[in-house]
C-alpha positions in Angstrom: -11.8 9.9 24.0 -13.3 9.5 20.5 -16.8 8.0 20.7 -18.9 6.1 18.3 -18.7 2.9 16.2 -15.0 1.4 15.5 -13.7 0.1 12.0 -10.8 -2.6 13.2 -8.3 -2.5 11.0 -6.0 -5.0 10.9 -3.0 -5.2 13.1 -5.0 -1.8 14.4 -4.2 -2.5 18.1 -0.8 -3.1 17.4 -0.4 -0.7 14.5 -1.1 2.1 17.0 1.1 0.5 20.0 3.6 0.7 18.2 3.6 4.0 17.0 3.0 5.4 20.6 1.3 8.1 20.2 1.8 10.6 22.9 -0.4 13.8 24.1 0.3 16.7 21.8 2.0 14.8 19.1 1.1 15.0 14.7 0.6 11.7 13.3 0.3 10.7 9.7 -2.2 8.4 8.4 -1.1 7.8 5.1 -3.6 5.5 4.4 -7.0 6.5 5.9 -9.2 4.1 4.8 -11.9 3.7 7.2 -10.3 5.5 9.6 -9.5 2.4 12.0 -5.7 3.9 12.8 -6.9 7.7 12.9 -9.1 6.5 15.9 -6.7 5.1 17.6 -4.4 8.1 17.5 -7.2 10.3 18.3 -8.2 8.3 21.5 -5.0 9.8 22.7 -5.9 13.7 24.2 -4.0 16.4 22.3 -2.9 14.0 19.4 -3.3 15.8 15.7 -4.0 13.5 12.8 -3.1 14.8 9.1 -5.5 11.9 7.2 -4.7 10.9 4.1 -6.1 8.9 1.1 -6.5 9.0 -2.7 -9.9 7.4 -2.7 -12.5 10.1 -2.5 -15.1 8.0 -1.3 -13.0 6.8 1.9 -12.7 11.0 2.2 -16.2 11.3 1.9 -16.3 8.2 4.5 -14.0 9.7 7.1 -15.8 13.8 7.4 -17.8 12.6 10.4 -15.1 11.7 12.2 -13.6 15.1 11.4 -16.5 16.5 12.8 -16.0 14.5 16.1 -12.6 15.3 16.5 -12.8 18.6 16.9 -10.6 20.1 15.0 -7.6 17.5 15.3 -7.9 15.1 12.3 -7.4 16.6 8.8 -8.4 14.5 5.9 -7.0 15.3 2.3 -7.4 13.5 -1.0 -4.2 12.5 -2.7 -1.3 10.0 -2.7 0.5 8.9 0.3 3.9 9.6 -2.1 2.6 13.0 -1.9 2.9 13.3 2.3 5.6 14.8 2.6 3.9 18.0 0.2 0.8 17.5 2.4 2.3 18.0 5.5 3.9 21.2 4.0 0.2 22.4 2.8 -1.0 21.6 6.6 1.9 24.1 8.3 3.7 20.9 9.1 7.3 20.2 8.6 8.1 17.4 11.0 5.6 14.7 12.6 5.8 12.5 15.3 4.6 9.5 13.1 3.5 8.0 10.1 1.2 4.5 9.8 0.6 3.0 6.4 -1.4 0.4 5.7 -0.5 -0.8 1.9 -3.0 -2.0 -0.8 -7.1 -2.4 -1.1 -9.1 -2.2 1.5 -12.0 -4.3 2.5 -14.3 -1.3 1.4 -13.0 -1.1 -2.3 -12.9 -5.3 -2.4 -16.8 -5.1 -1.5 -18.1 -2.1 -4.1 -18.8 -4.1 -7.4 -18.7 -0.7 -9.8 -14.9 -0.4 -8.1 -13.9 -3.8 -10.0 -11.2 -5.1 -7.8 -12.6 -8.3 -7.1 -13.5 -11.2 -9.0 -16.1 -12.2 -6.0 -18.7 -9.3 -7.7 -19.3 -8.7 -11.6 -18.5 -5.0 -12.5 -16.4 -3.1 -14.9 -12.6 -3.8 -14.9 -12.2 -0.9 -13.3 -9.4 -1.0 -10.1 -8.5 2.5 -10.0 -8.2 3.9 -6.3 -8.2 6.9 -7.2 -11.0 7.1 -9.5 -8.8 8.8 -12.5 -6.5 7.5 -15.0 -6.5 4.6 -17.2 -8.3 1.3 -16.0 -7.8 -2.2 -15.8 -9.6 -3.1 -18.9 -7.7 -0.3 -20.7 -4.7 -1.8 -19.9 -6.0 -5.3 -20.7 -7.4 -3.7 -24.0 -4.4 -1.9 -25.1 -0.9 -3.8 -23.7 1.0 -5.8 -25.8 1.1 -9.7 -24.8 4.8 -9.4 -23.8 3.6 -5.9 -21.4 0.7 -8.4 -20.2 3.3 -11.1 -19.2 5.7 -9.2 -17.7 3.1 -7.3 -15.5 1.4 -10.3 -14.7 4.3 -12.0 -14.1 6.3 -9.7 -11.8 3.0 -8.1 -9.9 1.4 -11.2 -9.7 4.2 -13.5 -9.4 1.9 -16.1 -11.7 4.1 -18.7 -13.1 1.5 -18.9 -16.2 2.0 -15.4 -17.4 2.4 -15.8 -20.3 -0.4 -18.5 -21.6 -2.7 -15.9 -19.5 -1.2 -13.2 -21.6 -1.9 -15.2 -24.9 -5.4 -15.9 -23.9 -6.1 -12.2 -23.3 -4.6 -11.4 -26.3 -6.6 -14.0 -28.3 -10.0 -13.2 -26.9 -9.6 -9.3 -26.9 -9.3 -9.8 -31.0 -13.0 -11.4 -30.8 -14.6 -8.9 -28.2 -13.6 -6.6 -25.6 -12.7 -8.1 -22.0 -14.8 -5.2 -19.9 -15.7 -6.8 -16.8 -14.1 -8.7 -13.7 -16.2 -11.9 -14.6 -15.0 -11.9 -17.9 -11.4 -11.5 -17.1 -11.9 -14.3 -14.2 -13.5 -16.5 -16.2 -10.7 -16.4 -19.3 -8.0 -16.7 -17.0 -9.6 -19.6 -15.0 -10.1 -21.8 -18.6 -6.0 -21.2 -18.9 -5.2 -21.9 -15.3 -6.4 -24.7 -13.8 -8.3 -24.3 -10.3 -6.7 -26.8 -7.6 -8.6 -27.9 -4.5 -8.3 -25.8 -1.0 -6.1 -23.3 -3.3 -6.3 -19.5 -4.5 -9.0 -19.3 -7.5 -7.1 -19.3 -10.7 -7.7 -15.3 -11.3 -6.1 -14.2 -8.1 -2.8 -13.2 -9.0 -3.4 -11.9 -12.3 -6.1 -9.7 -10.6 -3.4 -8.6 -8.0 -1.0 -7.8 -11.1 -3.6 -5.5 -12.7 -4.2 -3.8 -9.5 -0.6 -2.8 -8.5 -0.1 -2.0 -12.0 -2.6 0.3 -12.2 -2.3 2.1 -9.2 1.7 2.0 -9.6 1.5 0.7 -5.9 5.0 -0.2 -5.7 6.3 2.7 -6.8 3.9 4.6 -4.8 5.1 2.5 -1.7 8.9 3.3 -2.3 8.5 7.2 -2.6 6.0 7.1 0.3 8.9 5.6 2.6 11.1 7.7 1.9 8.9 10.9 1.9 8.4 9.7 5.7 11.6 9.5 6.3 11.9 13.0 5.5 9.2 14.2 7.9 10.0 12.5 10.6 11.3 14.0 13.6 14.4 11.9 15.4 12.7 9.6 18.0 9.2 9.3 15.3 7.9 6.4 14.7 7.0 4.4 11.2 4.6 1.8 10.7 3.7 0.0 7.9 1.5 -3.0 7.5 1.7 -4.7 4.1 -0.4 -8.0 2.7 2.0 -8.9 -0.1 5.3 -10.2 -0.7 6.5 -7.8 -3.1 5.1 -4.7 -0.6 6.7 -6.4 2.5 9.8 -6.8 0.7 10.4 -3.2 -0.3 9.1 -2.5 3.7 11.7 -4.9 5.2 15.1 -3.6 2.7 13.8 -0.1 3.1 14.5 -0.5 6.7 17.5 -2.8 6.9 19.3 -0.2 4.0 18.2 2.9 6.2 18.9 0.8 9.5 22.1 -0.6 8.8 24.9 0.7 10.6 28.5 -0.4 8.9 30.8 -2.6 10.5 34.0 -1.2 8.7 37.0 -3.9 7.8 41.0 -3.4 8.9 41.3 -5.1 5.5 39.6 -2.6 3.1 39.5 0.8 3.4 37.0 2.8 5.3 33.7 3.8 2.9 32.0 6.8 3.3 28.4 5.6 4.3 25.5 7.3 5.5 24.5 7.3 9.2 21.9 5.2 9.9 18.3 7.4 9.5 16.5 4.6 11.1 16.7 2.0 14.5 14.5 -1.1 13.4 12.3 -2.3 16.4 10.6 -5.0 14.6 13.5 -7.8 14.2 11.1 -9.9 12.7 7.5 -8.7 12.0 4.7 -8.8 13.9 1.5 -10.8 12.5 -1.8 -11.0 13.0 -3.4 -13.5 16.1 -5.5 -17.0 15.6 -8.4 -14.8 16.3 -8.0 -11.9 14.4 -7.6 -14.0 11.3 -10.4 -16.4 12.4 -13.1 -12.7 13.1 -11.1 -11.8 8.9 -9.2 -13.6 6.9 -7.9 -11.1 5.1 -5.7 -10.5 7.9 -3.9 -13.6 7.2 -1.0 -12.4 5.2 -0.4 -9.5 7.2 3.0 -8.2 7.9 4.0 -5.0 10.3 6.9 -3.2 10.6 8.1 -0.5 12.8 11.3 2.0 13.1 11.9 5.0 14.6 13.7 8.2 13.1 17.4 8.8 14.0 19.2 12.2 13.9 20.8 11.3 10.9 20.3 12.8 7.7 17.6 11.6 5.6 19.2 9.5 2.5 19.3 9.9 -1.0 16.5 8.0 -3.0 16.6 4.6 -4.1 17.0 4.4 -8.0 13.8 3.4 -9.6 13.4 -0.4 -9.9 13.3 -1.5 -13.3 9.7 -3.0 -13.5 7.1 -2.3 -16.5 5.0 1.3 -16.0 1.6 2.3 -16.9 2.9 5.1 -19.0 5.2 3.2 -20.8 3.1 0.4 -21.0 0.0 2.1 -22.6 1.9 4.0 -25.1 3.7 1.3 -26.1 7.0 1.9 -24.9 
């Protein structure tokens, strides 16, 4: 058994019941963190955990557990769209299963010089990985029709485009650098109503996913595990959004669906079903786990386990603004 103090993620007990981890098996966590899955995995003798993360500070974070596992957890810096190459790297070509949890984490929400959250004043930074273009670049350098379509499909905020305006507006007078600064412009556009969201949530959400190209990310990570898996593994995935859930749910119910066929058309070649869904309706967090953090509260998983079946071709790309495009003005 793994010793020392515990970082609960959310959904962890159940994130890791459902996976099933059994003696001897190789696990992905796609999304250390704090390592609250990668414990759980671990608690279970034999189990091998291939750890990963783009955040070097959450690596940093996790190398005394690696010490304490003795040999059986892994940690390695990069994207989770990337696991199916890090496996590879590790000797692997086939895991038992793969846990995700998608989006920030508590850690990055609380470090001010990260500038993901409105809560702390720090730079408009937002980057998980610590590399690439920030927030404020793209605030700086996005035209107002990039702003309102980003903040508009990221965010889903129905005042895109005044927000956009305003941005565009008070970037002409000085630059918009920090968290405060952006939270405070977007709060004089949208008006703050009681026991609701502040005004700056969404458009701070926007940003973030944009940034990070978290949607993108998401999709190539699903499919990379699909991939990996061997028949009978397991995939989790625990999202806090909307849009992330949604991709989570129609991955599934494309790769789950198993055609019924009609004496009235004829028969389509489709592809066997790579997937059997064992969440028919997700599974959310308790009273009490969202009363102890209510971050929790959005909190969707869902689980499926690997068929036989071949995996499918990739999705096409969904047609949503990019931060390459974006920035160079395409």
């Amino acid at each position: 058994m793994m010793s020392a103090e515990r970082h609960i993620s959310v959904l962890g007990r159940e994130a890791v019941q459902w996976l099933a981890p059994r003696a001897g098996g190789i696990y992905v966590d796609a999304t250390f963190g704090a390592g609250g899955y990668s414990r759980g995995i671990l608690d279970v003798a034999g189990t091998r955990v291939i750890g990963i993360d783009r955040d070097r500070t959450a690596i940093a974070g996790g190398f005394d557990l690696v010490d304490r596992s003795e040999g059986r957890l892994e940690l390695v810096q990069d994207c989770f769209s990337n696991l199916a190459e890090v496996c590879a790297a590790q000797g692997v070509d086939a895991v038992d299963g793969v846990v995700m949890d998608v989006g920030v984490s508590s850690m990055q929400l609380d470090q001010a010089e990260r500038g993901f959250s409105f809560r702390f004043d720090g730079p408009l930074d937002m980057r998980m990985g610590q590399a690439g273009p920030t927030a404020a670049d793209v605030v700086a350098k996005a035209s107002e029709t990039d702003l309102a379509n980003i903040i508009y499909i990221f965010g889903e905020e129905r005042n895109s485009r005044r927000i956009a305006r305003a941005i565009g507006a008070a970037r002409k007078e000085t630059p918009i650098a920090t968290t405060r600064a952006l939270a405070d412009l977007v709060a004089k556009v949208v008006r703050a109503k009681p026991n609701e969201i502040h005004p700056a949530t969404r458009t701070f959400q926007a940003l973030r996913i944009f940034v990070n190209e978290e949607l993108d990310e998401l999709a190539a990570a699903l499919a990379a595990a699909e991939r990996v898996l061997k028949p009978g593994g397991r995939l989790v995935v625990v999202s806090f959004h909307s849009l992330e859930d949604r991709i989570v749910k129609n991955f599934m119910a494309d790769r789950g669906k198993v055609s019924a066929g009609s004496r009235h058309m004829p028969e389509v070649a489709q592809a066997a079903p790579s997937f059997e869904i064992l969440t028919k309706r997700p599974v959310t967090p308790s009273e009490a786990e969202i009363a102890a953090n209510p971050r929790a509260r959005s909190a969707k998983l869902r689980a499926a386990a690997r068929t036989s079946a071949p995996a499918h071709a990739e999705d096409d790309r969904a047609n949503w603004p990019r931060l390459a495009d974006v920035l160079r003005g395409g």
